[in-house]
C-alpha positions in Angstrom: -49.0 -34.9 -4.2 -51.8 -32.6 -2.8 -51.7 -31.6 0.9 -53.3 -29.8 2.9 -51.7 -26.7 4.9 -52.5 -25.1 8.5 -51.1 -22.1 8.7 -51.1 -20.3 12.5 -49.7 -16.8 12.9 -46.5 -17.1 15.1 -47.6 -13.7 16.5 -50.7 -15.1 17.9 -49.3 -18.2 19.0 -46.7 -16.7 21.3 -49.3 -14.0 22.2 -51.9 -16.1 23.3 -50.2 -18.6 25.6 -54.2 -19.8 27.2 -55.5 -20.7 23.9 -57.4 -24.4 23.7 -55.2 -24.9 20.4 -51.4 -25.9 21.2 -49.5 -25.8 17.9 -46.5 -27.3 19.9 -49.0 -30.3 21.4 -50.2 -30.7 17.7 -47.3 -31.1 16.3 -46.0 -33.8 18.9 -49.2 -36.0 19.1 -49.2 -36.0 14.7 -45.7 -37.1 14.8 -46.7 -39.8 17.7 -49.2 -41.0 16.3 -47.8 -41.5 12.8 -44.8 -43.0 14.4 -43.8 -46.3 12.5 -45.6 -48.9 13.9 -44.5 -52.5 14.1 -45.1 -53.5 10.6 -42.6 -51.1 9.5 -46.0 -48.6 7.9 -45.6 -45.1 8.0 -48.4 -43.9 9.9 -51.9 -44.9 11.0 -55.1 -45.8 9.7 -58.3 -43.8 10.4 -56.3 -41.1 11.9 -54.7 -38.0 9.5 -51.9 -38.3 8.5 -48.7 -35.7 8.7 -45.9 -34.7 6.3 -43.8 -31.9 8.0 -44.5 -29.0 9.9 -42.1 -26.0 8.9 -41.9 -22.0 10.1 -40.8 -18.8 8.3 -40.9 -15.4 10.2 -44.6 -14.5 9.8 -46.5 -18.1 10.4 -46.0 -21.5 11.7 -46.8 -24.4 8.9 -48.5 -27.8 9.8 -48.8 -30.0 6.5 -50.6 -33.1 6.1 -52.0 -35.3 3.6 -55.2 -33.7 1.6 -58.6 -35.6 2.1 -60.3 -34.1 -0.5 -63.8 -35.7 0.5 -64.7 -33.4 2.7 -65.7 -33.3 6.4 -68.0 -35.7 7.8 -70.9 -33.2 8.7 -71.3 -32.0 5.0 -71.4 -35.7 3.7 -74.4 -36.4 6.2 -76.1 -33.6 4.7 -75.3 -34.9 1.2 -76.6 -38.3 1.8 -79.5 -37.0 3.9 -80.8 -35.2 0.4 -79.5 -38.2 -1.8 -81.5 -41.2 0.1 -84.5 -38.5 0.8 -84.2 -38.9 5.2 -81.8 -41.6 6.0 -79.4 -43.7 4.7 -77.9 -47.4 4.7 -77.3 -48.4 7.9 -73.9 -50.2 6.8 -72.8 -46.7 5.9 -73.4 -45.4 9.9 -72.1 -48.9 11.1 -69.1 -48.4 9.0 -68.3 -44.3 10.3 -68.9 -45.6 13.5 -66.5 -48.3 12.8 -63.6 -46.1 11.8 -63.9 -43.4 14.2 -63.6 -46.0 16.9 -60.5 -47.7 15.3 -59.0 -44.1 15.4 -60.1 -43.7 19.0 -58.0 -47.0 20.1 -54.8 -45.7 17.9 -54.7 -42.6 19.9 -55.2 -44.4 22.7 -52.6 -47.0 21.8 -50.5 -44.0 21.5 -51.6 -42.8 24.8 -53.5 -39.6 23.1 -56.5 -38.2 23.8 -58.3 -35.9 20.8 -60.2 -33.5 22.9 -62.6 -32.1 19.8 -63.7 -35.2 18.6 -66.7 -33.9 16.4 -68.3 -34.7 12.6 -66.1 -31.5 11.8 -62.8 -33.5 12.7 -63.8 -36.5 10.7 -62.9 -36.4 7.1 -64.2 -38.5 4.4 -61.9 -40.3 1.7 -63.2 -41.8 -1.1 -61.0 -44.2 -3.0 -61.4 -43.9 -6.8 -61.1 -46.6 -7.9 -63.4 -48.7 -5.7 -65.4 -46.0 -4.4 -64.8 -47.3 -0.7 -65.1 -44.4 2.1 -63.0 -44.3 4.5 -63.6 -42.0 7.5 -60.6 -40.5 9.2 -60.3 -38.1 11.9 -58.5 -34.7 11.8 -57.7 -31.5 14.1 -55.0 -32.0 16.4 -55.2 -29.1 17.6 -56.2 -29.3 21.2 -54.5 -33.3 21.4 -52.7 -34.1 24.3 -50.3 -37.0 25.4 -51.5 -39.3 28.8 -49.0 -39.0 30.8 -47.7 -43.0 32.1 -46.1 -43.6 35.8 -42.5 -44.8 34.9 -42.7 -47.2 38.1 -45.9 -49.3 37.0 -46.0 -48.4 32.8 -49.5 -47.4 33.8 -51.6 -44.4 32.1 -51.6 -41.7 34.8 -54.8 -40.1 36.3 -55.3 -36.7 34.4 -55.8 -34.0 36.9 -59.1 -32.2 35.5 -57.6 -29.8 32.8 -61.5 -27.2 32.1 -63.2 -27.7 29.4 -61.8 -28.6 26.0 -63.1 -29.1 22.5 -66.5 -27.6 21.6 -69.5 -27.5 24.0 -72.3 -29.6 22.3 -70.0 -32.8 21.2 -68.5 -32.5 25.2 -68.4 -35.8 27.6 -71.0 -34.5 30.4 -68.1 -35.7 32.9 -66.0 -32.6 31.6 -68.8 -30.6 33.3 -69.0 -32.3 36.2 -65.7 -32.6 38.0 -64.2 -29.7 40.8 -61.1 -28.4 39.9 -58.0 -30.7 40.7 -59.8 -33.3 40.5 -59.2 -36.8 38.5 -61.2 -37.5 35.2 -61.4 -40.9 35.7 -63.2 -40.8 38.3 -64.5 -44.5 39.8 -67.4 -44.7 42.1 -66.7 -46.6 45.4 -69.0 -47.6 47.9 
């Protein structure tokens, strides 16, 4: 079995305590996520995977299943020069697809990505069939929705900065003053 590894330097981790990537918060929303679910599967579709996560003295280990199809920015570019401009539009309709079914698991699992982005969407080509399936990746800067114990409601998140990477950023992250609510509702 091929997997990949993410290896952090325990030095740096414990060094650099404001960093956007939480190992620790990682770790917790792979193994949430890939919880069983109710039909007794091992883990969820559209959304990577996650074998074990292990530590020796120099570096922290996160291992998870290898999708050797590469990330979904370098496949655009392949079929850009394959179909000369564009391709099918099933293929986009089908990415688009699968990154959203990935966006209601972790929000099923009351996890929100915060780098969602072409680089954090891998490809995975079946051999035999030649399906793709597009599933997304990076963990890294994941956090878990807090929910109110009295109503079993998803709790406001109190407005964190900025997370993930600049360009692929919800124009709300810019907008709201500190302490205040993300989901913020307009009333008249």
């Amino acid at each position: 079995v091929r997997v990949c590894v993410k290896m952090m330097r325990i030095s740096h981790i414990t060094s650099n305590t404001g960093a956007l990537e939480n190992p620790v918060q990682e770790i917790a929303s792979l193994i949430h996520v890939n919880k069983t679910d109710y039909d007794g599967q091992r883990g969820r579709p559209h959304v990577t995977g996650f074998e074990e996560a292990v530590q020796d003295s120099t570096y922290l280990y996160i291992i998870s299943p290898l999708y050797a199809g590469g990330d979904l920015i370098s496949y655009l570019f392949q079929q850009r020069e394959k179909y000369q401009a564009g391709f099918p539009e099933a293929y986009a309709l089908r990415m688009i697809s699968h990154i959203g079914k990935a966006m209601e698991l972790m929000y099923e699992s009351q996890i929100v990505h915060r780098d969602l982005k072409l680089e954090n969407t891998v490809v995975l080509v079946d051999p035999d069939t030649g399906t793709h399936t597009y599933i997304v990746i990076d963990m890294g800067q994941a956090v878990r929705i807090p929910v109110d114990p009295s109503t079993g409601q998803l709790s406001l998140v109190q407005y964190p900065g900025a997370f993930g990477t600049t360009r692929y950023m919800a124009p709300e992250v810019f907008l709201p003053e500190p302490g205040a609510p993300l989901d913020l509702v307009q009333t008249e």
